[in-house]
C-alpha positions as CSV (number, residue, x, y, z in Angstrom):
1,X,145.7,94.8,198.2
2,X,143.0,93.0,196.9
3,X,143.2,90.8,193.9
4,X,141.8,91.6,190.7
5,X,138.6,89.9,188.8
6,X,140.5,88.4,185.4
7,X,139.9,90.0,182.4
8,X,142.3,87.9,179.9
9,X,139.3,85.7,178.4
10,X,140.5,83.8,175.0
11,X,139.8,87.0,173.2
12,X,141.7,89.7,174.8
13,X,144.6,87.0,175.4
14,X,145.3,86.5,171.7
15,X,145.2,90.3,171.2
16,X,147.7,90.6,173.9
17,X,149.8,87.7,172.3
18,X,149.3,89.6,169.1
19,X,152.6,92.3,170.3
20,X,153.9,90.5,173.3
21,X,154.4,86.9,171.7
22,X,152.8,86.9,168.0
23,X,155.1,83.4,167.2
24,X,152.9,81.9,169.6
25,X,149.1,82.9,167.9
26,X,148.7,80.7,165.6
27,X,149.6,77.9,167.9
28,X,147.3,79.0,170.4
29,X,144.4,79.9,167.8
30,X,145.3,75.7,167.0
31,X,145.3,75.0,171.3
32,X,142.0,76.8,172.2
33,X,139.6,74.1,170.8
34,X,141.1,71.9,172.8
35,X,141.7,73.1,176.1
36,X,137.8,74.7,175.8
37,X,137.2,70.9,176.1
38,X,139.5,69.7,178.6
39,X,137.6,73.0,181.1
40,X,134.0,71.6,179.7
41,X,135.1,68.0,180.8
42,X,135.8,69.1,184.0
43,X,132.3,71.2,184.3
44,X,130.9,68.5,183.3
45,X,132.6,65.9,186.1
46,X,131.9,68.8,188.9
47,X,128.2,69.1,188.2
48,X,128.1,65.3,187.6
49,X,129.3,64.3,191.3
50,X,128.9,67.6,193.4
51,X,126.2,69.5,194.9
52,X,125.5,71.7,191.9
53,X,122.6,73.0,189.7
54,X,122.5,71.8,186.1
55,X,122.9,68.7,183.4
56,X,125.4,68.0,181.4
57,X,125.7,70.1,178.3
58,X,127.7,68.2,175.6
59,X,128.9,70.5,173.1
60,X,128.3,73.8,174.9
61,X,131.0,76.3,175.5
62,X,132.4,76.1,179.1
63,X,131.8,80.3,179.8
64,X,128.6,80.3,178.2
65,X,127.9,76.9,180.4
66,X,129.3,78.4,183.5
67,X,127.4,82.4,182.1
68,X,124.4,80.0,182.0
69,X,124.2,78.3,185.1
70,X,126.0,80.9,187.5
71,X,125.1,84.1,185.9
72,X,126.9,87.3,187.5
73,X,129.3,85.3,189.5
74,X,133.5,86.1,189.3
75,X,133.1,82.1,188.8
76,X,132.2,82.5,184.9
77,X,135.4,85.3,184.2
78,X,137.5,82.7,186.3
79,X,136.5,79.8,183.9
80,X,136.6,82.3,181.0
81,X,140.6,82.9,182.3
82,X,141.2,79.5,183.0
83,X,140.4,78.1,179.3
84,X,142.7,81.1,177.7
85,X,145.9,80.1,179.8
86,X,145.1,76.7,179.4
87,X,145.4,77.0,176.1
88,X,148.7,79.5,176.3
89,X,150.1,76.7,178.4
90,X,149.5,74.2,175.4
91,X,151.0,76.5,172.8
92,X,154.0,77.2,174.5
93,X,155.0,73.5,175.6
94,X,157.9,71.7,174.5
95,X,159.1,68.0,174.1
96,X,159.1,66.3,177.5
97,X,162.2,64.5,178.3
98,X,163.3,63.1,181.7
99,X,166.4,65.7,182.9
100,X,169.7,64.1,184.0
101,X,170.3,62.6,187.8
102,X,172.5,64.9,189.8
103,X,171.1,68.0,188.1
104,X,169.9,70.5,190.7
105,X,168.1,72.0,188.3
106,X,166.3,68.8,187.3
107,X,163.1,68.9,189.8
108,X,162.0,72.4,188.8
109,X,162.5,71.5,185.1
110,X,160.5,68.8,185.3
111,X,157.5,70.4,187.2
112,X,157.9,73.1,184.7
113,X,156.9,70.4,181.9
114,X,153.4,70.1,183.4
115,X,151.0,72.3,181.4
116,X,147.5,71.1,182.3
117,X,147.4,72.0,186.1
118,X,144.5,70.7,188.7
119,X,143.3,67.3,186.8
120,X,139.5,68.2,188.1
121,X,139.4,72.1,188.7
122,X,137.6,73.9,186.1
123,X,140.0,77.0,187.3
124,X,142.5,74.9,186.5
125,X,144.3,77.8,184.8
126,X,143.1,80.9,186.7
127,X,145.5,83.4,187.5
128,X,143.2,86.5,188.8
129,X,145.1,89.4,188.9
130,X,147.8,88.8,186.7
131,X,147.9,90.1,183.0
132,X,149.1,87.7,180.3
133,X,152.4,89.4,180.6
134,X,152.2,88.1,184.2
135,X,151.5,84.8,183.1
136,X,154.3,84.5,180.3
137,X,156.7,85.7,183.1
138,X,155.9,83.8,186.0
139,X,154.0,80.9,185.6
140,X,155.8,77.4,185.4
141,X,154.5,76.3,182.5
142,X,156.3,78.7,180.6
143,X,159.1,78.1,181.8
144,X,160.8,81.3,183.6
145,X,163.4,81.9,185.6
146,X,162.9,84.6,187.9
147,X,164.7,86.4,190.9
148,X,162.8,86.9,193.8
149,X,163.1,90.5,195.8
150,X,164.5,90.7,199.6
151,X,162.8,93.2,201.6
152,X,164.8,94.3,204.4
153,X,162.1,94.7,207.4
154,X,162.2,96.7,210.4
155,X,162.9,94.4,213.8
156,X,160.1,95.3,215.5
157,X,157.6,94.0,212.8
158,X,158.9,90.9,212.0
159,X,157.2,88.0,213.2
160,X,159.0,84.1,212.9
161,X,161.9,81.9,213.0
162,X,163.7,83.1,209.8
163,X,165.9,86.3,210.3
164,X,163.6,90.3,209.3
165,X,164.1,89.9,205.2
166,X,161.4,89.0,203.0
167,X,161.7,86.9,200.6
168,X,159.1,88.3,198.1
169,X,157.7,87.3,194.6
170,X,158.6,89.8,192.2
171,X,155.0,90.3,191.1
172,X,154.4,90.9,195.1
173,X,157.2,92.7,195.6
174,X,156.4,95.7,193.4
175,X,152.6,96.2,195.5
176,X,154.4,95.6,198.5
177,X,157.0,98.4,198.4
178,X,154.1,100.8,197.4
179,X,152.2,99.8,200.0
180,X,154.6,99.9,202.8
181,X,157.1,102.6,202.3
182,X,159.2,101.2,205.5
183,X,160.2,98.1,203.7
184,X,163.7,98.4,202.3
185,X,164.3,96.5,198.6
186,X,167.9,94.5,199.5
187,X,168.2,93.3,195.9
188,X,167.4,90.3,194.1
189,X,168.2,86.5,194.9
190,X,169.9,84.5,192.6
191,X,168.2,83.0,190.2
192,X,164.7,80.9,190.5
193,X,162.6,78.6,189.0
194,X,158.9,78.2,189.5
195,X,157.2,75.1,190.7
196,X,154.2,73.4,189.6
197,X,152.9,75.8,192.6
198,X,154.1,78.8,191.2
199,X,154.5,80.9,194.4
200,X,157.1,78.2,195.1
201,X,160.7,78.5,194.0
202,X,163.6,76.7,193.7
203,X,167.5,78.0,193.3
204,X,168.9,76.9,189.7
205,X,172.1,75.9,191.2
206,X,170.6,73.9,193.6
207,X,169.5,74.5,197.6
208,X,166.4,75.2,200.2
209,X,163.0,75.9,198.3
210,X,161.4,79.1,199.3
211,X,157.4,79.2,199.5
212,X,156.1,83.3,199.0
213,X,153.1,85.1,198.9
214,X,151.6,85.4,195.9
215,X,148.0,87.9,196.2
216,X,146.6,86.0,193.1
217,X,143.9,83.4,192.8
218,X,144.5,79.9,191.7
219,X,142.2,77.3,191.7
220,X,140.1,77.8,194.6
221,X,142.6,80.4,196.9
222,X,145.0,83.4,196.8
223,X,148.6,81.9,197.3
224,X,149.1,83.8,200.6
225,X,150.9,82.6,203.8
226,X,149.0,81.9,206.5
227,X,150.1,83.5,210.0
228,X,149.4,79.8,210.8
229,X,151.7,78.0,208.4
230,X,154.2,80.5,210.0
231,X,153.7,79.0,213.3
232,X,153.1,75.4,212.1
233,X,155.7,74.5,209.4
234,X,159.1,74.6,211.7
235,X,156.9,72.6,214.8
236,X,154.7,70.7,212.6
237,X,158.1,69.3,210.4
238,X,160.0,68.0,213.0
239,X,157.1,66.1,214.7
240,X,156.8,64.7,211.1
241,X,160.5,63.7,210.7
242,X,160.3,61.7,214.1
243,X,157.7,59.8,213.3
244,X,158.0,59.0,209.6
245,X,162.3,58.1,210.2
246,X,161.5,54.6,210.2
247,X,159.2,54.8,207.1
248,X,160.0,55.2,202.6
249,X,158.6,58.7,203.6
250,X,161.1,61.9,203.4
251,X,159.5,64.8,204.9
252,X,160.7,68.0,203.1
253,X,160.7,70.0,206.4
254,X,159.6,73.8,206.7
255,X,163.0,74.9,208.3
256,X,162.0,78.7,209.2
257,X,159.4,81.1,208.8
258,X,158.1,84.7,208.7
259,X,156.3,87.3,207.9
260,X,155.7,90.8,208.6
261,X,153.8,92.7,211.3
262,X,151.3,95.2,209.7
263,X,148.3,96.8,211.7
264,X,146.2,93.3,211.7
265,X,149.0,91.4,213.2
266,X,151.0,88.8,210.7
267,X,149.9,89.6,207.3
268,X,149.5,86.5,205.0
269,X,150.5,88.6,202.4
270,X,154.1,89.7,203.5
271,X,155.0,85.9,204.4
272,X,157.6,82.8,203.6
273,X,158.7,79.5,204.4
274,X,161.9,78.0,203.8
275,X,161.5,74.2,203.0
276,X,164.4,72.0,202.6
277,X,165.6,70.9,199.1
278,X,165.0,66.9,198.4
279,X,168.5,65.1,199.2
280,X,169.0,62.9,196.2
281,X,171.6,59.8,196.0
282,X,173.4,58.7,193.0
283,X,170.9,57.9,190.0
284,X,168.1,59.1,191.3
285,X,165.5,61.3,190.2
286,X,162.8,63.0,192.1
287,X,159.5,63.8,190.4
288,X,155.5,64.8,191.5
289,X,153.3,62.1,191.2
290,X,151.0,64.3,189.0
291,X,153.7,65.1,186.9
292,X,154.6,61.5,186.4
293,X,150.9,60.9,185.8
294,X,150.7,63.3,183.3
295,X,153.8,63.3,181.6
296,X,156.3,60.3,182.2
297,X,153.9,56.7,182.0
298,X,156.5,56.1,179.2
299,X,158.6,55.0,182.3
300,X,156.4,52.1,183.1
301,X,156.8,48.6,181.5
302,X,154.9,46.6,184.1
303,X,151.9,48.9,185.6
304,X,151.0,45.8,188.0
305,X,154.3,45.8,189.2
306,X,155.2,49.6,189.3
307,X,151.8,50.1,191.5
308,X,153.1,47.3,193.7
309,X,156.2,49.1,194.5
310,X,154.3,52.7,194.6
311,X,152.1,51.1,197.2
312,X,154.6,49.4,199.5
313,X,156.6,53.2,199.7
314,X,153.4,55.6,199.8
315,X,150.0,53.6,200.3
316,X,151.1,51.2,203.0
317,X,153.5,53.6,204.9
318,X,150.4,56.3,205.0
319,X,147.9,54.0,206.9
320,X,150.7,53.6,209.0
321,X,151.2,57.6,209.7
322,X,147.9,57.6,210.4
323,X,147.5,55.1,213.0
324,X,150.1,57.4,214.8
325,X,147.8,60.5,214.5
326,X,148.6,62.1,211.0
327,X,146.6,62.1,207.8
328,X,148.6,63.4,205.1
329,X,147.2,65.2,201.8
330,X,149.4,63.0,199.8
331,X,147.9,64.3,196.7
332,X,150.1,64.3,193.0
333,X,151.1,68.2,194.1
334,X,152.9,67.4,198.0
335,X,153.7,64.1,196.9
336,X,157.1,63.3,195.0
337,X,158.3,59.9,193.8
338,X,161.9,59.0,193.9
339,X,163.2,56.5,191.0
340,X,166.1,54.9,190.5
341,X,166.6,52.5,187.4
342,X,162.6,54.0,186.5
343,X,161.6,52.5,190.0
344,X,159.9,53.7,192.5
345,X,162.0,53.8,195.7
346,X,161.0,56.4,198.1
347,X,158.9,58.9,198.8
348,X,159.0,63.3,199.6
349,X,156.3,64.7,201.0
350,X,156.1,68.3,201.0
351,X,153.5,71.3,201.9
352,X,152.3,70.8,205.0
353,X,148.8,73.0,205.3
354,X,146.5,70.4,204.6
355,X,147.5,67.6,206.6
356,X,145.2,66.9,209.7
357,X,146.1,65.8,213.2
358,X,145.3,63.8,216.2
359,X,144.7,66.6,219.4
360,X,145.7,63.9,221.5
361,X,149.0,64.0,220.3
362,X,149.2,67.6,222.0
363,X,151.0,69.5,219.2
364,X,151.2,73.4,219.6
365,X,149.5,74.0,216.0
366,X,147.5,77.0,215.0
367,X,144.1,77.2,212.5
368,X,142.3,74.1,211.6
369,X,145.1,71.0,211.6
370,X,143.9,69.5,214.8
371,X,141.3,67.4,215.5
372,X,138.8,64.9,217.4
373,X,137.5,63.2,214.7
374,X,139.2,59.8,213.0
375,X,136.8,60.4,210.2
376,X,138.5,63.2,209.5
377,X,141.6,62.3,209.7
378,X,140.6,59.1,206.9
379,X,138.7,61.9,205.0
380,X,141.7,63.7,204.4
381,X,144.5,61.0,203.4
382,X,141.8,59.4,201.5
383,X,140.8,62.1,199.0
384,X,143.9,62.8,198.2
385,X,146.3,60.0,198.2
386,X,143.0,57.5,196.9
387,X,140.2,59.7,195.8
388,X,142.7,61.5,193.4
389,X,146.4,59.9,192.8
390,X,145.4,56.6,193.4
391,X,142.7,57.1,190.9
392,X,144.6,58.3,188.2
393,X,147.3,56.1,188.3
394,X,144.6,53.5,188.1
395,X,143.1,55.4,184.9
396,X,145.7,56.3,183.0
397,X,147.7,52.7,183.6
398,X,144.5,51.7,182.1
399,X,144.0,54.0,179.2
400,X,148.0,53.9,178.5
401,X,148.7,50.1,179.0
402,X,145.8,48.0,178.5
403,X,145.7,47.5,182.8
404,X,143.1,45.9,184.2
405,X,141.7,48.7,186.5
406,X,139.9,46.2,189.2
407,X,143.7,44.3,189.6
408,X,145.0,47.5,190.3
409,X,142.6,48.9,192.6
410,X,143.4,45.1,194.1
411,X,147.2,45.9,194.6
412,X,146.3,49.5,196.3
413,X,143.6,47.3,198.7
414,X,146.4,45.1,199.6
415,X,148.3,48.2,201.2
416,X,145.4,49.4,202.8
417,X,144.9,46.2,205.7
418,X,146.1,48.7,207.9
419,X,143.4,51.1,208.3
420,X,140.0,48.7,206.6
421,X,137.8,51.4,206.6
422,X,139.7,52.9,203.7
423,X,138.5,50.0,201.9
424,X,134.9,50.2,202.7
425,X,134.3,53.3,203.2
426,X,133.1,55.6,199.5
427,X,136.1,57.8,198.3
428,X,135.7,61.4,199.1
429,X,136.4,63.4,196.3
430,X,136.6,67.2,197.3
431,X,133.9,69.0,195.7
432,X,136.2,71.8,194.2
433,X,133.5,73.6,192.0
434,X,131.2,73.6,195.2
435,X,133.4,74.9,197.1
436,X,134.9,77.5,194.7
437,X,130.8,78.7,195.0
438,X,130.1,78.6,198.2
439,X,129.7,81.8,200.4
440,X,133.4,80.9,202.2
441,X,135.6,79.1,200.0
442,X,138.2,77.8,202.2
443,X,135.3,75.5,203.8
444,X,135.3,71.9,202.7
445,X,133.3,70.2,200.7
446,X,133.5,66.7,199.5
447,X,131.5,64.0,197.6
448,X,131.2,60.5,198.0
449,X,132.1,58.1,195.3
450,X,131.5,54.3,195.5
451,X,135.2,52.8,196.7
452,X,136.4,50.4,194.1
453,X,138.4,48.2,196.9
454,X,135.1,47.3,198.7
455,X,135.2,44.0,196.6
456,X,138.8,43.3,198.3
457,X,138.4,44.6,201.8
């Protein structure tokens, strides 16, 4: 079932708009401008910092920049995609307010309100495969609610933990039953709401989170399940929760897996995870750091003081899972900050197929978790919890309240005495345009950046 190239550039998307949504034109004729220069900014950072051809073009059209410089490559129709539901995303948003505690519909609402997706990916929008029907109906930024489609599977070729159904995304549900004639349609679930991942769902009236299959490209992958997540999540979450009980760290744990059996063994495309739902006390509110980056600074009336507290539940506590053999991908997607009176309290940490691990420890773990190297273990909690959330907070504390950005970086520093290499040591950044062009994109690729804590270590 492979994906499709996208052909919804800012053209044919407007057409499209002009019978499925025509109140939404002329606000998207008004959004295009500007989202064709939030996806040349972030050209313009990739070829900056990573190991790309090219200068800096100022005023140039990101797909005739991209058309220029990678002619003939899926690359340019993905940028070309990514600017028109960018700017779809902009035209359809809504006032952003701060949902009530105790609402279990509150998290989904509020990762629904974030409209500008990967802060550095120029395919920070692409949805290959999908039409812009497909986009309108699915993705979070428009704000659906959706059922998702339980396929009854036969005993013998069901693989995992959870019991032989299918939880399957209605878009990958349809393809599915076509392809596989012995899969059974059981109904529908109750009702859904995308996440900022959009492959992953949360129940309206409230309960366990439910991570599918989706056989579209975002970003830099296809949303499939991995036979390996299968295996990992369930082994990988309760080694987690053991050694993070005595930490401000809540691990959202994968509680069962599964996927089906097809002729090459567990197919990533007819998988899911079960994750458990954040467990929220009285007043508090549960939100994605790149959400509250993005969205909800209003919350802040000390940014020294907020950081302060944001370190001594996430920063600190990481170093700490890391000298115990973990390196997290704490990055403003997995990561969730719980507030109380607007004050950050605790931390959920969710999605666990990027984190790294210690072989020593002697976990049973499949694909490319474990390993030798301590470098790569500080590689991979430092590009994202530093390289990118830590960053941002920094930035946008400074472009939204006049912070100093060196006294911040000083506060983050002052969590860090735990593992000092993190302070000396540049800031990976991964190189996601790179990496998006290289030969196999699921390889990494990062960039160095100078560290901005070096002057505290």
């Amino acid at each position: 079932m492979p994906h499709q190239i996208p052909t919804a550039d800012p053209a044919q998307t407007r057409a499209e708009l002009e019978n499925l949504r025509p109140d939404l034109v002329e606000r998207y004729d008004a959004a295009l401008p500007g989202a064709r220069a939030a996806i040349l900014r972030r050209l313009q950072i990739a070829i900056g910092r990573e190991p790309l051809p090219g200068a800096v073009y100022a005023d140039m059209d990101p797909i005739e920049l991209a058309a220029k410089l990678w002619p003939g490559t899926a690359f340019v129709a993905e940028v070309a995609n990514s600017v028109a539901n960018l700017a779809l995303a902009h035209a359809n948003r809504i006032p952003r307010t701060l949902p009530a505690p105790g609402d279990p519909d509150g998290l989904g609402r509020i990762e629904q309100l974030e409209t500008d997706g990967h802060p550095l990916h120029p395919g920070c929008r692409t949805r290959a495969g999908m039409t812009v029907a497909d986009v309108l109906a699915y993705a979070p930024e428009h704000r659906p609610v959706i059922r998702l489609r339980r396929l009854r599977v036969p005993a013998e070729r069901w693989h995992g933990t959870a019991q032989p159904v299918l939880y399957a995304h209605p878009w990958q549900a349809a393809r599915l039953l076509r392809e596989f004639p012995w899969l059974t349609d059981a109904g529908p679930t109750r009702p859904m709401r995308p996440l900022m991942s959009l492959r992953t769902v949360a129940p309206v009236s409230g309960g366990p989170h439910l991570k599918t299959a989706v056989d579209v490209q975002m970003t830099s992958a296809v949303r499939t399940v991995s036979p390996a997540a299968v295996h990992n999540g369930p082994i990988l979450s309760a080694f987690l929760t053991r050694i993070t009980a005595d930490l401000p760290i809540d691990i959202l744990a994968e509680t069962e897996a599964g996927a089906v059996l097809t002729d090459d063994g567990p197919d990533r495309r007819l998988a899911h995870l079960v994750r458990r739902a954040p467990r929220l006390g009285p007043g508090e509110t549960a939100l994605p750091l790149g959400v509250f980056t993005s969205t909800f600074l209003d919350l802040v009336d000390d940014p020294y003081r907020w950081l302060d507290e944001l370190t001594a539940i996430l920063f600190a506590p990481l170093t700490t899972v890391l000298g115990r053999g973990v390196a997290l991908e704490a990055h403003g997607q997995n990561t969730l900050v719980v507030l109380r009176d607007r004050r950050p309290v605790r931390i959920l940490y969710r999605d666990l197929g990027g984190v790294r691990v210690d072989r020593a420890l002697g976990l049973d773990l499949h694909g490319d978790l474990l390993t030798d190297d301590p470098a790569v273990l500080r590689t991979k909690l430092a590009a994202a919890a530093l390289g990118t959330v830590a960053s941002q907070l920094v930035d946008a504390f400074a472009d939204r309240h006049g912070a100093e950005p060196d006294r911040l970086w000083a506060i983050v520093a002052a969590g860090l005495r735990g593992a000092p290499e993190l302070l000396t040591e540049p800031l990976p950044v991964k190189a996601t345009t790179a990496m998006r062009l290289a030969a196999d994109p699921l390889d990494d690729i990062w960039t160095q950046q100078p560290n901005p804590m070096a002057v505290h270590a």
